[in-house]
Phi, psi and omega in degrees: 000145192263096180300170193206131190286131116249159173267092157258135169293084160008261175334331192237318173285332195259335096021257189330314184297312162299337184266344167265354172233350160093329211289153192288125163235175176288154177299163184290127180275156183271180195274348154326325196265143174318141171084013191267136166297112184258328193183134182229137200236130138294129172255342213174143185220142148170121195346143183321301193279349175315302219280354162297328184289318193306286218301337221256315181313313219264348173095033185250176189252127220248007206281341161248011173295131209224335164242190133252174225247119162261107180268167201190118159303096159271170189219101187261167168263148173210224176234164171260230149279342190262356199081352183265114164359130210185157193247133174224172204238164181178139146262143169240132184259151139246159169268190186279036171134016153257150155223071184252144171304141143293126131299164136319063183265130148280124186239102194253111192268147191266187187323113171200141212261354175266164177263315172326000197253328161348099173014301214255001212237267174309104173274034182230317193298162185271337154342310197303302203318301187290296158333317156283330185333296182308303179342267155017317232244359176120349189272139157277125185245112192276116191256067200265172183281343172086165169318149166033016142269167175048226191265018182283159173266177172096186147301136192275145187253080181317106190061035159274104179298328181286330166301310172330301182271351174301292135349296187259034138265316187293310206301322196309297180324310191267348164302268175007291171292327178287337192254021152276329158317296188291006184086357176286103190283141163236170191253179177259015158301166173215161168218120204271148140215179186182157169238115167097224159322315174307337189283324146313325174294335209280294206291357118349277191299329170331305176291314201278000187285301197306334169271012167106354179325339186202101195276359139288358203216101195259115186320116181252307199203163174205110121253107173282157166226164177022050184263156177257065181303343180236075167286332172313292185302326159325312187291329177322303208313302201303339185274332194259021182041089182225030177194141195291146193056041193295326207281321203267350167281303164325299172325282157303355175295319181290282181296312184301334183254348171295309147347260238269258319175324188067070186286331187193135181306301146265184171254004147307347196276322202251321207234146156309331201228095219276316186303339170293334134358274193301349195288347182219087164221049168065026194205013215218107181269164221288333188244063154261304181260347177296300180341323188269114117215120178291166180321277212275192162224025119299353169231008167259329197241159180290029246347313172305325178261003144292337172267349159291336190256353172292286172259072185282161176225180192027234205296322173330306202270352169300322168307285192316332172282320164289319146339300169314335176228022162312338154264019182280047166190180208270106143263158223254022168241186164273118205246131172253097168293092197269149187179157181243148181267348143339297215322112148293355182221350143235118160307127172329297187308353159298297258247292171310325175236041133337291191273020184256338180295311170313295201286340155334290193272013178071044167236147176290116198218139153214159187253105184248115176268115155307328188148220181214053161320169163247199185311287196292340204276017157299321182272348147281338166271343127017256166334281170292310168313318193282355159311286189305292188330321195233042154235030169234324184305000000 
């Protein structure tokens, strides 16, 4: 199918769409503004009787899917790391013909180092599947790519919380404005979930919907699943390689927060091998790199910039610290924390303690193990439940 572009001006469609059609949308954005809608693409359509076949291919469960999905490439305004203006790409599923107001799911997509692998980009990653799952089930769902993935430019700022959540409140503002367009009532509920990197982004957006970021856009649920919420202890795991893919995570961990953070003057200073650098500039699909990346991570980092990230200090550890407290605060829903007691590469103990952090600050948290699953097939097993969780909410 030949996708097919429009251009929108914020300011003058998304007006014109409320007034002609009555549907609950974000107050009207300027053409400027964050979340202002710039351009929507169909990536994808499929069909009511379709969509058991597509979800049950992706290993997914079709049993409360009830429409069909129309996916749409969006290109939005947001910020950068800097604070400065900047365009990022994200999807949006919707259903097909439904009409009843929609909620909102936010869908935080995990780790990935090509920008092709992207929601909005890739029609094979399974990232897309879930995002029609929610679709599927009555939900408008916002997926977004985050910085510097999918067509957005630059470099991706890998496991950055503030970019993250930032991304994904402007995508939430431009979901919001495309489906006034299209005539699709939405409610201003939002119900957050994410897998791996997304499970922090998720619980990021959570804290800032709930402190007011937006007064269109009110926090319903929250379930992450397998996120690396204590990334200090992750990064532990990863230098004495006690977690799968310990050499190619570190690697992006490395060059994406060296960008952010300055870590090292060369990349002789971190890697043994300097040319792994170019290997994570967003352009490089995953069997580009693996193939270069050694066994340990000891034959990967310098012996000297293992003991910096072993003991970090000044901005590192300033980071690392902020990395560190996305569950550090009251939310004012119940948060369900999904994880596998499998998992080899984030251990089920991000997740407790995560909800020990949560129950800390007086908010109501629980940690439900899928099994003893490994990482990815956590998000699938996953899935339906938090589908029923937030057609319950």
């Amino acid at each position: 199918m030949k996708p097919t572009k429009r251009r929108i001006f914020c300011a003058v469609l998304v007006s014109a769409a409320v007034a002609t059609s009555g549907v609950a949308t974000a107050a009207p954005a300027r053409t400027g503004c964050r979340g202002a809608l710039l351009s929507s693409t169909v990536v994808d359509r499929i069909p009511a009787d379709k969509v058991g076949e597509y979800l049950r291919k992706a290993d997914l469960d079709p049993s409360r899917a009830r429409f069909g999905v129309i996916a749409e490439r969006i290109e939005y305004r947001t910020v950068g790391v800097d604070g400065r203006p900047t365009v990022a790409s994200g999807l949006v599923a919707r259903p097909d013909g439904n009409p009843v107001a929609a909620d909102l799911v936010s869908w935080a997509h995990g780790t990935m180092i090509y920008r092709g692998y992207a929601p909005s980009v890739s029609s094979t990653d399974s990232t897309r599947s879930y995002a029609a799952l929610f679709a599927s089930a009555g939900y408008v769902t916002s997926a977004p790519d985050y910085l510097g993935l999918g067509t957005g430019p630059g470099a991706h700022p890998y496991l950055d919380v503030n970019s993250e959540t930032t991304a994904s409140i402007d995508a939430l503002r431009a979901t919001k404005q495309l489906a006034a367009r299209e005539r699709v009532r939405t409610t201003d509920r939002v119900l957050a979930t994410g897998f791996s990197q997304g499970g922090p982004a998720a619980m990021a957006l959570g804290r800032a919907l709930s402190r007011g970021a937006d007064p269109h856009l009110k926090l319903a649920a929250l379930a992450p699943i397998s996120g690396p919420y204590a990334l200090s202890d992750v990064v532990a795991k990863a230098l004495s390689d006690e977690i799968s893919d310990a050499t190619a995570y570190t690697s992006y961990f490395t060059v994406a927060w060296n960008r952010l953070h300055h870590l090292y003057d060369s990349p002789a200073e971190a890697f043994r091998d300097p040319a792994i650098v170019a290997l994570f500039d967003g352009n490089h699909p995953d069997h580009e790199v693996f193939p270069k990346l050694p066994t340990t991570v000891g034959e990967l980092l310098t012996p000297q910039f293992i003991e910096k990230l072993k003991h970090p200090t000044g901005e590192l550890r300033r980071a690392l610290r902020v990395a560190d407290a996305t569950c550090d605060w009251r939310p004012g829903v119940p948060v369900r924390l999904f994880a596998a007691s499998g998992d080899h590469t984030v251990p089920i103990s991000n997740s407790r303690t995560c909800a020990e952090r949560l129950r800390e600050n007086h908010g109501t948290a629980e940690v439900v193990d899928v099994g003893a699953v490994d990482h990815l097939p956590s998000a699938k097993r996953a899935s339906s439940q938090i589908l029923a969780l937030f057609q319950a909410a």
